[in-house]
Residue frames as qw, qx, qy, qz and C-alpha x, y, z in Angstrom:
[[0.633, -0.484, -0.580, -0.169, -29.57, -75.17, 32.20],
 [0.495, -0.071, -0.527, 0.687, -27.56, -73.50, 34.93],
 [0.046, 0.061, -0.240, 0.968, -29.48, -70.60, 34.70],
 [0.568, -0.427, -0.465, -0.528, -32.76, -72.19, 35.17],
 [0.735, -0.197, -0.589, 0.272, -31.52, -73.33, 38.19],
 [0.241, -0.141, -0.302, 0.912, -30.77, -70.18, 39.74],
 [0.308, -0.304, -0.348, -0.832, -34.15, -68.50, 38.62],
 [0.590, -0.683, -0.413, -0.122, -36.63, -70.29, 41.57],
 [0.616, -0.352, -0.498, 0.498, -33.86, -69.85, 43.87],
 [0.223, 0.080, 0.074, 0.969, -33.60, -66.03, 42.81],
 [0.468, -0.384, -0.343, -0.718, -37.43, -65.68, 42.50],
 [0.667, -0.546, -0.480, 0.161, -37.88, -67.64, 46.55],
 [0.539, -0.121, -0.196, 0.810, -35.37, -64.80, 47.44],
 [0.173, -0.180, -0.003, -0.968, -37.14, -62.43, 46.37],
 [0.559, -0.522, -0.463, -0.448, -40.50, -63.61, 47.77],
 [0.559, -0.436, -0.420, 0.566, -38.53, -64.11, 51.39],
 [0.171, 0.006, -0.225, 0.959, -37.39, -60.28, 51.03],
 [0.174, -0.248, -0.245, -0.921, -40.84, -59.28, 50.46],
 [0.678, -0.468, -0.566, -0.035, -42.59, -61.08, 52.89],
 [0.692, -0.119, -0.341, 0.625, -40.08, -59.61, 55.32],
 [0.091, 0.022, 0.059, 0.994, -40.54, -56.26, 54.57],
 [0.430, -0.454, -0.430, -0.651, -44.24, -56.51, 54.42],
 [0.692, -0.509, -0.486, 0.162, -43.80, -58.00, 58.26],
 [0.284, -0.028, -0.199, 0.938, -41.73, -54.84, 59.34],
 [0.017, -0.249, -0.174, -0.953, -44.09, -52.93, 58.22],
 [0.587, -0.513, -0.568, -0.264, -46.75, -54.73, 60.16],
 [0.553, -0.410, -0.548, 0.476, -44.67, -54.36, 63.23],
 [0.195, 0.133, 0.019, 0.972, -44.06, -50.86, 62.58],
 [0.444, -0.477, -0.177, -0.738, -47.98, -50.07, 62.62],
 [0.653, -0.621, -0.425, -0.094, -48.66, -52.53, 65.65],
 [0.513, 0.195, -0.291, 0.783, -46.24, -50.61, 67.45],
 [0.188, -0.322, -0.020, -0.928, -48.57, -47.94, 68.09],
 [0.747, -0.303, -0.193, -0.559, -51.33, -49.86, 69.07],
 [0.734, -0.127, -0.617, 0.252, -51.34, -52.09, 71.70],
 [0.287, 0.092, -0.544, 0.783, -49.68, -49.63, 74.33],
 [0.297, -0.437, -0.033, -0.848, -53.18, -48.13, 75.84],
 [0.767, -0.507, -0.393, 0.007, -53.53, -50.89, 78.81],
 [0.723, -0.069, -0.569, 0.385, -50.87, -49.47, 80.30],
 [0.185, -0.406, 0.205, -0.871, -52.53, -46.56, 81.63],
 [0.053, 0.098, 0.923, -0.368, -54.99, -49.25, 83.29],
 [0.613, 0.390, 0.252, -0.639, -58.10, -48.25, 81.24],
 [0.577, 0.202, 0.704, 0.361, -59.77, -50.03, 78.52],
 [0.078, -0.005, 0.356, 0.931, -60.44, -48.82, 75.37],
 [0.254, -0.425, -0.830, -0.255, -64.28, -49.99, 76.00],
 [0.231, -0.048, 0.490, -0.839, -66.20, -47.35, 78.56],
 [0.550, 0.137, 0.218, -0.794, -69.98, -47.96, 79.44],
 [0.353, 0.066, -0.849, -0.388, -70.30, -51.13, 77.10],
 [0.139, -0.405, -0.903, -0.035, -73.40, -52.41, 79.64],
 [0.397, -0.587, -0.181, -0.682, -74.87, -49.52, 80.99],
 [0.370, -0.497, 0.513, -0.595, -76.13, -49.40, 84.54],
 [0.364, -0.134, -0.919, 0.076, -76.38, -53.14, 86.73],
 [0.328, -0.065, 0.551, -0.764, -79.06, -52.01, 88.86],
 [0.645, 0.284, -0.379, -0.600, -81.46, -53.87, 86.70],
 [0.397, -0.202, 0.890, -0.098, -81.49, -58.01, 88.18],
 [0.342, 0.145, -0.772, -0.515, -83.04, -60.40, 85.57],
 [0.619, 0.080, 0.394, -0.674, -86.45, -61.59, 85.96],
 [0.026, 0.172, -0.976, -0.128, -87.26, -65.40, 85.22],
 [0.570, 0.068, 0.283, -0.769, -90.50, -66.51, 84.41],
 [0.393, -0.101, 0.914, 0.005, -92.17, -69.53, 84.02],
 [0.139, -0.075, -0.665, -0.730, -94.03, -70.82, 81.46],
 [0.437, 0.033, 0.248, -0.864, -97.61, -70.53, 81.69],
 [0.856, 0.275, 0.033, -0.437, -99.01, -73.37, 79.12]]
């Protein structure tokens, strides 16, 4: 029975390493990304188009 005992703790050990390694590897890719505010642009250009345009409210008629 000793060595049932050592089997979850051996099989949680290995789910920690692999969790771990699967989070490196996340940081590793967000690493890259992220760094393009600090040129002071977004990554979004033009997203409304021109504001010259002023919204026009109208009432209901009936």
């Amino acid at each position: 029975m000793g060595s049932d005992d050592e089997t979850p703790q051996g099989a949680s050990d290995e789910t920690k390493r692999k969790f771990r390694e699967a989070l490196d590897r996340k940081k590793q890719q967000a690493q890259g990304r992220g760094e393009a505010h600090l040129d002071g642009e977004s990554a979004v250009h033009d997203a409304h188009g021109p504001v010259t345009h002023q919204r026009e409210f109208r009432r209901k008629s009936g």
